[in-house]
N, C-alpha and C positions, 0 to 999 in steps of 0.2 A: 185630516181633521178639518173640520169646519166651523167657520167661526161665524161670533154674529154681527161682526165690525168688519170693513176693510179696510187695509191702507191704501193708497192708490195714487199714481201719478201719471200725469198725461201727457206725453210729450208734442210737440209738434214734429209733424214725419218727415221734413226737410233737413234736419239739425246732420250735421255729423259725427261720427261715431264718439269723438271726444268731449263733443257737446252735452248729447243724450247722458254721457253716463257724471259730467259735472254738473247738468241741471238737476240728473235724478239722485246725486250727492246733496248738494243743496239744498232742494226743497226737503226730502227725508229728514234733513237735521232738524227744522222744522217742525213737520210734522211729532219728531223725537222729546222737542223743547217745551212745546204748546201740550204734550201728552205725556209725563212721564211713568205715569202705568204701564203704559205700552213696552214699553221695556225691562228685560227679565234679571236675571240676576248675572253674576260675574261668570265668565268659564275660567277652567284650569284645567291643565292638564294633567298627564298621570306623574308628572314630576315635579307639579304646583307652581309648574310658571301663571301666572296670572294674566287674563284676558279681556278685554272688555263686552261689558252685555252687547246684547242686540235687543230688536224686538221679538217679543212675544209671538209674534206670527207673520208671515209671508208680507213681501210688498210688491203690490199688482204692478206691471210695468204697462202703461199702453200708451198708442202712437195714433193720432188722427190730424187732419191737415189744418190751419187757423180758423177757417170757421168752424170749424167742431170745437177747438180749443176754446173760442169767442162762446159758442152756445153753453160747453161744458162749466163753463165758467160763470155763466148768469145761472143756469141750473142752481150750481151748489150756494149762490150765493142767497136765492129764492128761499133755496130748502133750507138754510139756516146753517149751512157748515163753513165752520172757520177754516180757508183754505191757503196754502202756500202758493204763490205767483215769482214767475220767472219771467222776466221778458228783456227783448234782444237790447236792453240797452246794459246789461247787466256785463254782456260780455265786454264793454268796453272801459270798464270800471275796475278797480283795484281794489277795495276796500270797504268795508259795510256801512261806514257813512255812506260813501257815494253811492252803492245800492238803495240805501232808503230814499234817498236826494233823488235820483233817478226815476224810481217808483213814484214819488208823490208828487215828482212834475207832471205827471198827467193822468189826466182824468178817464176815472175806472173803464168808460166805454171806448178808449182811444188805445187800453194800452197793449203793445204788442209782443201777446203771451208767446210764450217757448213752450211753456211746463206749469201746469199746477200739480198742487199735492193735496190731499186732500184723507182725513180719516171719518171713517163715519157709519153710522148703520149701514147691512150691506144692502139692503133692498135701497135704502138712498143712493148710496155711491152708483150702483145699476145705474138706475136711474139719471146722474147726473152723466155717468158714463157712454149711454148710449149713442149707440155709432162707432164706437170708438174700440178699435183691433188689440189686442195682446199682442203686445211688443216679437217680436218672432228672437 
């Protein structure tokens, strides 16, 4: 099926393997909080245990090296989409305070992305995504 939105997350292609999949935890809750359309209804099984939604559709995984992340990221900011950012100071941090505290010490051209997330029309997201591989 195809849709007319994506969801989308960029990683940077250095991270490790542990990293990739708690930035791409991360910024998705995000992208979850900021849209909560996107998400569908409850599962259960055939014995009515009870499960929690997901989204409504597919989330793109892709991997490009910092400056694509840097480009990727004035892209989406240009085009008007409100995006999720990850950057390396995040791993050293405990807590969502200091997450935000981290993030707001520096300034949007300085700061050094991991990961963004981003939802948006899909011929925008192309767009902001270009250059940038699917995740293997």
């Amino acid at each position: 099926m195809k849709f007319d939105t994506k969801i989308a997350v960029l990683l940077r292609d250095d991270l490790a393997t542990w990293q990739r999949l708690n930035v791409t935890a991360f910024l998705v809750s995000g992208v979850a909080a900021q849209e909560p359309e996107l998400i569908g209804k409850p599962y259960a099984d055939a014995d009515g245990t009870a499960y929690l939604p997901m989204f409504r559709q597919p989330v793109m995984v892709f991997v490009g090296d910092a400056a694509l992340l840097t480009q990727a990221h004035g892209r989406a900011l240009e085009r008007g989409l409100t995006i999720g950012v990850f950057t390396e100071e995040l791993f050293k941090t405990g807590n969502d305070d200091d997450n935000r505290a981290a993030v707001a010490a520096v300034p949007r051209d300085e700061l050094r992305l991991v990961g963004i997330a981003m939802h948006g029309p899909r011929s925008v997201v192309d767009k902001v995504l270009k250059g940038a591989a699917l995740h293997p």
